[in-house]
C-alpha positions in Angstrom: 0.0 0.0 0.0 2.8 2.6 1.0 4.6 1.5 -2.2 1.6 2.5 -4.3 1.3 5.6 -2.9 4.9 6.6 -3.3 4.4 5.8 -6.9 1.7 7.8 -7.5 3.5 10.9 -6.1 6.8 10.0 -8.0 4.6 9.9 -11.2 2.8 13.1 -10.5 5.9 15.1 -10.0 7.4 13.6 -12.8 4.3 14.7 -15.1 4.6 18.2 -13.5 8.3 18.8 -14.3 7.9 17.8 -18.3 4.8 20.4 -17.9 7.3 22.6 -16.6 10.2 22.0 -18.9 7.7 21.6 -22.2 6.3 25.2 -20.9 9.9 26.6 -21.4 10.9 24.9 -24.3 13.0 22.6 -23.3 15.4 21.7 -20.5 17.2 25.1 -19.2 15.1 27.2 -21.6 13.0 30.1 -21.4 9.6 30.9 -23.2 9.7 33.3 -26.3 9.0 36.7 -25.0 6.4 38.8 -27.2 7.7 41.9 -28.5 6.7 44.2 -30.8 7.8 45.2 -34.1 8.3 47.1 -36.9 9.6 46.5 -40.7 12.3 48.8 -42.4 10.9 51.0 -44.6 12.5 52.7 -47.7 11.0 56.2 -48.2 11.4 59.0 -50.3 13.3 61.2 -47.4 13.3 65.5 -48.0 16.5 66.9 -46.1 15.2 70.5 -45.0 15.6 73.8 -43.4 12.8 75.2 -41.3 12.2 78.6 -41.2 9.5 81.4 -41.0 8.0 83.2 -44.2 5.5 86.0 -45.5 3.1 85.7 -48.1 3.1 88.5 -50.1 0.9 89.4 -53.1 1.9 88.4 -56.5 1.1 91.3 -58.0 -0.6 94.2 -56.2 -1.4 98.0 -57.3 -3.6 101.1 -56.2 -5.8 102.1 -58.5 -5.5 105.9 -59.4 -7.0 108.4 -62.0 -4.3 110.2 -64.4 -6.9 112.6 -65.0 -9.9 114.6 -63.1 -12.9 113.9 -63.2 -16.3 113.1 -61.7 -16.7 109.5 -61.2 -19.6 108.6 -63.0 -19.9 104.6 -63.1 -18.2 102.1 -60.5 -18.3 98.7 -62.2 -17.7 96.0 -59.9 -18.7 94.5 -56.4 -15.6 94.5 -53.6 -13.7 91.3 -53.7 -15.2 90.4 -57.0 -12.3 88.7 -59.4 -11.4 90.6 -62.5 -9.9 89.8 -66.0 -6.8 92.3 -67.2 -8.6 94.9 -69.0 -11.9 95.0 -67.1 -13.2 98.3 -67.0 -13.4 99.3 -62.8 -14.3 103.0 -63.3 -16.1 105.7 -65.5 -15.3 109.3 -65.4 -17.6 111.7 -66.8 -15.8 112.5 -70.0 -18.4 115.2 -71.9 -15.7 117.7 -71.9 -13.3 115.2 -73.1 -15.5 114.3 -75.9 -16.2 118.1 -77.1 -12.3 118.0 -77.1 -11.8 115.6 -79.1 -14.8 116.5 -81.9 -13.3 119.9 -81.7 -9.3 118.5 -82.9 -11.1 116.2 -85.2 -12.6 119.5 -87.4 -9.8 120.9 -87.1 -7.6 118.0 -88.5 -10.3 117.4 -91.2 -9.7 121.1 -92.5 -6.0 121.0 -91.6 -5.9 117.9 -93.9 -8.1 119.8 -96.8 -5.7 123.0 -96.8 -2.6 120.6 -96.4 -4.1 118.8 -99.9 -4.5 122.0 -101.7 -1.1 123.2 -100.5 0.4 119.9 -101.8 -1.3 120.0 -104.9 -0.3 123.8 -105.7 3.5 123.8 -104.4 3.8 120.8 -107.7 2.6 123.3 -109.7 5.1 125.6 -107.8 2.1 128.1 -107.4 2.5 128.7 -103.7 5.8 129.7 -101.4 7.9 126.8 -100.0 6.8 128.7 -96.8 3.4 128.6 -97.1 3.7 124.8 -97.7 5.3 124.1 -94.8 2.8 126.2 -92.4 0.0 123.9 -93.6 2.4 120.8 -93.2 3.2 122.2 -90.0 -0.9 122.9 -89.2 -1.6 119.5 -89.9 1.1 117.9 -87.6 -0.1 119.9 -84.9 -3.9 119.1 -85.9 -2.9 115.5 -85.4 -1.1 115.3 -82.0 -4.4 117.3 -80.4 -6.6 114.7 -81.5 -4.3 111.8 -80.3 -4.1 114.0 -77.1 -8.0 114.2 -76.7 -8.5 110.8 -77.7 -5.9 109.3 -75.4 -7.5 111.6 -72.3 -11.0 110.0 -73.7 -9.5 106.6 -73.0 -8.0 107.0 -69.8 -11.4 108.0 -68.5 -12.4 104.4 -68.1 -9.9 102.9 -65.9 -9.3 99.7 -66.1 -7.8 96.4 -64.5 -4.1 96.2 -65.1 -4.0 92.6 -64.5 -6.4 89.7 -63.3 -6.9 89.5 -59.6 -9.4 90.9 -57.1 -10.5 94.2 -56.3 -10.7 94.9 -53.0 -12.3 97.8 -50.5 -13.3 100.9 -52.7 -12.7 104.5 -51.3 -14.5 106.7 -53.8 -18.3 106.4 -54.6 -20.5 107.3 -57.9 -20.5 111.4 -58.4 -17.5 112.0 -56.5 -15.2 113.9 -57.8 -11.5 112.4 -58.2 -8.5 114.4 -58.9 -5.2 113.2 -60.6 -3.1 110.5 -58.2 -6.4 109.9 -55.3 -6.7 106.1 -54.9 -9.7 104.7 -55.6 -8.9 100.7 -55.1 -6.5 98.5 -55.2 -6.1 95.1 -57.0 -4.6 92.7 -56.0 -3.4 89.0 -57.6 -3.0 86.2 -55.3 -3.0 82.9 -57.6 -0.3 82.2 -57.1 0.7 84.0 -54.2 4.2 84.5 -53.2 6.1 83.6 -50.5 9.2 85.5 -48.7 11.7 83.4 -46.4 15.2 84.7 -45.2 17.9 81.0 -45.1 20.8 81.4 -43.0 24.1 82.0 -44.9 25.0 78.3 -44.2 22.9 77.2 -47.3 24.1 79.8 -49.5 25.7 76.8 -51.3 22.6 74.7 -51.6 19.6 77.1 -52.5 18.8 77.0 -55.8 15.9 77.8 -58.4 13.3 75.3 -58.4 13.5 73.5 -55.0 10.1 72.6 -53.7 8.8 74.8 -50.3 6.1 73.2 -48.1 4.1 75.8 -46.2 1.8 75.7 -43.8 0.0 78.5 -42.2 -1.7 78.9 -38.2 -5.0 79.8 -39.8 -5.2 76.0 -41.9 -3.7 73.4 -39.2 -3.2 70.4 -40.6 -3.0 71.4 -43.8 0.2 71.8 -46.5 0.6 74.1 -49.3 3.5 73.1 -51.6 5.1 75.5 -53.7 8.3 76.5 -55.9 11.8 78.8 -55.2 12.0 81.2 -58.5 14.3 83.5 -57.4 17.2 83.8 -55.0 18.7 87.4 -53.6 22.3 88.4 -55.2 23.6 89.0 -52.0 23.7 88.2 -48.1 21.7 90.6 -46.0 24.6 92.4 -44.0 22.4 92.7 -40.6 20.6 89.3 -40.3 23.4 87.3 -42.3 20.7 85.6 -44.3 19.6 85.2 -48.0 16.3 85.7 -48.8 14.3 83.2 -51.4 10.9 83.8 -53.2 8.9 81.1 -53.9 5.3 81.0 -55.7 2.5 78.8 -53.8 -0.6 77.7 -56.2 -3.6 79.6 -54.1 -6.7 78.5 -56.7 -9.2 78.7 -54.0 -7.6 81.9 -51.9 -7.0 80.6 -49.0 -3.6 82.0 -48.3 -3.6 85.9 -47.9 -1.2 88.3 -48.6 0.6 89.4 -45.2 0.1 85.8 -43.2 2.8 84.5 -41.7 3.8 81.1 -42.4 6.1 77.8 -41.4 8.5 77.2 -44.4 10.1 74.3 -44.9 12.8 74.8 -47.6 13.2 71.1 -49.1 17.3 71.1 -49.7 18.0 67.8 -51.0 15.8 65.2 -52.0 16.8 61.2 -50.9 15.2 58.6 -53.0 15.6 55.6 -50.9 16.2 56.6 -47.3 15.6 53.2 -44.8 12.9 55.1 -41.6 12.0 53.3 -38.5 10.3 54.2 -35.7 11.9 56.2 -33.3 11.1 54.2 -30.1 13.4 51.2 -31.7 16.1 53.1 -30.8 17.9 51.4 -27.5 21.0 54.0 -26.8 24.3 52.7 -24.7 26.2 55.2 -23.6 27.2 57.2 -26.5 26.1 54.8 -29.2 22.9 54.3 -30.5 21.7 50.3 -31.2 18.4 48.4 -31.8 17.1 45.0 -31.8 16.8 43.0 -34.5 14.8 39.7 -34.9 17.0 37.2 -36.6 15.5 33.6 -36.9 13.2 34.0 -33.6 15.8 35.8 -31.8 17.0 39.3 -30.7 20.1 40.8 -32.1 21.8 43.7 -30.8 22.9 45.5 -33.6 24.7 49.0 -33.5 23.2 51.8 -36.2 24.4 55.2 -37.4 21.1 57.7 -37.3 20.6 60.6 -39.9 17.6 63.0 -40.1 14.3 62.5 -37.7 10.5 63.1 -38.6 7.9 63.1 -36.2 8.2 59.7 -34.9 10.8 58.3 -37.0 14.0 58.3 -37.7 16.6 57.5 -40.7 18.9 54.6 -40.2 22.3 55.3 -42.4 23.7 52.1 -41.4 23.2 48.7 -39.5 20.3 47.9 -41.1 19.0 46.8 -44.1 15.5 47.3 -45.8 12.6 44.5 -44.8 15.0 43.8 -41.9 12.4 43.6 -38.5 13.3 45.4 -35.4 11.9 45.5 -31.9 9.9 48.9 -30.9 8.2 48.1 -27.5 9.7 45.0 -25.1 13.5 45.9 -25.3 13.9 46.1 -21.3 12.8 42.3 -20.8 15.1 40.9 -23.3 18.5 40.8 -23.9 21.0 39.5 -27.0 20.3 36.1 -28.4 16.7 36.2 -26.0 13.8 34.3 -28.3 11.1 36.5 -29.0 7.6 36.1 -30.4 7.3 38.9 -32.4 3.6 40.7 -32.5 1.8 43.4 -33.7 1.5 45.7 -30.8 -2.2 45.3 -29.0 -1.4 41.2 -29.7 2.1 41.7 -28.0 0.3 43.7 -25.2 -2.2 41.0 -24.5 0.6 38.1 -24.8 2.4 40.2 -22.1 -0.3 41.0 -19.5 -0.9 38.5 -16.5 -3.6 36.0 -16.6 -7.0 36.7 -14.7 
């Protein structure tokens, strides 16, 4: 009877310790621990300069009158868009107009004695004198009527280029005198952007680098545009070089005068290898990760180049499609088997049963 029950309790421990031993995989092992991960990626990575700009107007002029005159139609609505050559304002031109029908009877009978006077100095019936006074009257007949009809023009002003009219100062019947500004137009599609670069990047600004913008008033929100010009020379007081750059604005959202986050893109790297910044496991001065190599970790040293928000480029160490640990680095160490998981999975391996 005691024999039997010594058996029994030989055999139960015995059952318990393979448990034990099958649990850890295998005799002096320890179970896989679960870890999360991440893949390499290869991106397309922008090496920048950030910096602040103002958007200015692409092209933007106060409307003024080059001669008096009561205004005597206003043809457009504030803020409305305009084509180059729209007419804005009338001025009352009767004057203008009794002007200009006066030089045209005069020119029409300058024209009739110039005729006659041609026709009789052939026949060398007149002076050479008298010839040239009604060449001379005719000339002079001429520029008055190009003079009233150019003053008969310029009393419809018109848009110099497309754009929108903004707040107007003068109303219908008013009287406006030479140089008073009446409105001003303004073209904001595209609208350019000012940015002063530190002298640093002298070397690498050029014509045709991209510019992302974004502005307070849009969060969230990018507007990509284009360097087209680059100052001559350093600014002797902020040591900087200022860039223009043109920003597509089709639906007006940017506004002349806004201030705005630049980001000037320098360089451009076409297959830059980006993981997440929280793989990063730094010993002393050296920076390393863990890498899962045939259900293991491997401590592998890396050289780090430019960060995003959240990532970071790996310049060596790595390759791409190579998986490294991002969460679970403080339980493991080199050559520790992992079971690697997305994260919520590798959360839920890890947490203790209920």
């Amino acid at each position: 009877m005691h024999s039997q029950r010594t058996a029994g309790v030989v055999a139960a421990l015995s059952l318990m310790m393979a448990s034990a031993v099958s649990a850890q995989g295998g005799p002096g092992g320890m179970p896989p621990t679960a870890v999360e991960t991440a893949q390499v990626e290869t991106v397309t990575l922008d090496q920048s300069v950030d910096v602040i700009g103002n958007l200015r107007a692409n092209e933007s002029v106060t409307i003024r009158p080059e001669i008096a005159g009561r205004i005597e139609k206003i043809q457009f609505d504030e803020g409305q868009q305009v084509k180059a050559g729209d007419p804005l304002f009338t001025l009352d031109a009767a004057l203008i107009r009794a002007d200009l029908n006066e030089a045209n009877a005069n020119l029409a009978l300058s024209q009739r004695s110039f005729d006659r006077a041609e026709d009789l100095i052939d026949r060398k019936l007149i002076a050479q004198s008298d010839y040239d006074s009604a060449r001379s009257k005719l000339s002079v007949d001429r520029a008055k009527q190009a003079s009233a009809r150019t003053r008969l023009d310029k009393s419809v002003i018109r848009a110099p280029f497309s754009g929108v009219v903004g707040l107007r100062q003068v109303s219908v019947g008013e009287y406006a005198s030479v140089g008073q500004a009446l409105v001003d137009v303004v073209s904001i599609d595209p609208i350019k952007l000012e940015f002063a670069v530190p002298e640093q990047y002298l070397s690498r600004v050029k014509v045709g680098q991209a510019v992302n913008v974004r502005a307070d008033a849009f969060p969230g929100e990018r507007f990509v545009g284009e360097v087209y010009a680059v100052a001559p020379q350093i600014d002797l007081t902020t040591r900087s070089l200022t860039v223009r750059a043109r920003v597509p604005n089709a639906d007006g959202k940017l506004r002349p005068g806004q201030f705005s986050s630049v980001s000037l893109v320098l360089d451009r790297i076409p297959d830059a290898m980006m993981i997440p910044e929280q793989s990063l496991w730094p010993l002393g001065d050296k920076q390393f990760v863990y890498r899962v190599v045939d259900g293991k970790a491997e401590q592998v040293e890396v050289r780090t180049g430019q960060r995003q928000p959240g990532m970071v480029q790996i310049l060596s160490g790595l390759n791409a499609g190579d998986t490294v640990i991002t969460a679970g680095q403080q339980k493991i160490g080199p050559g520790s088997p992992v079971n690697p998981l997305p994260p919520k999975a590798a959360q839920n391996s890890n947490a203790p049963a209920q």
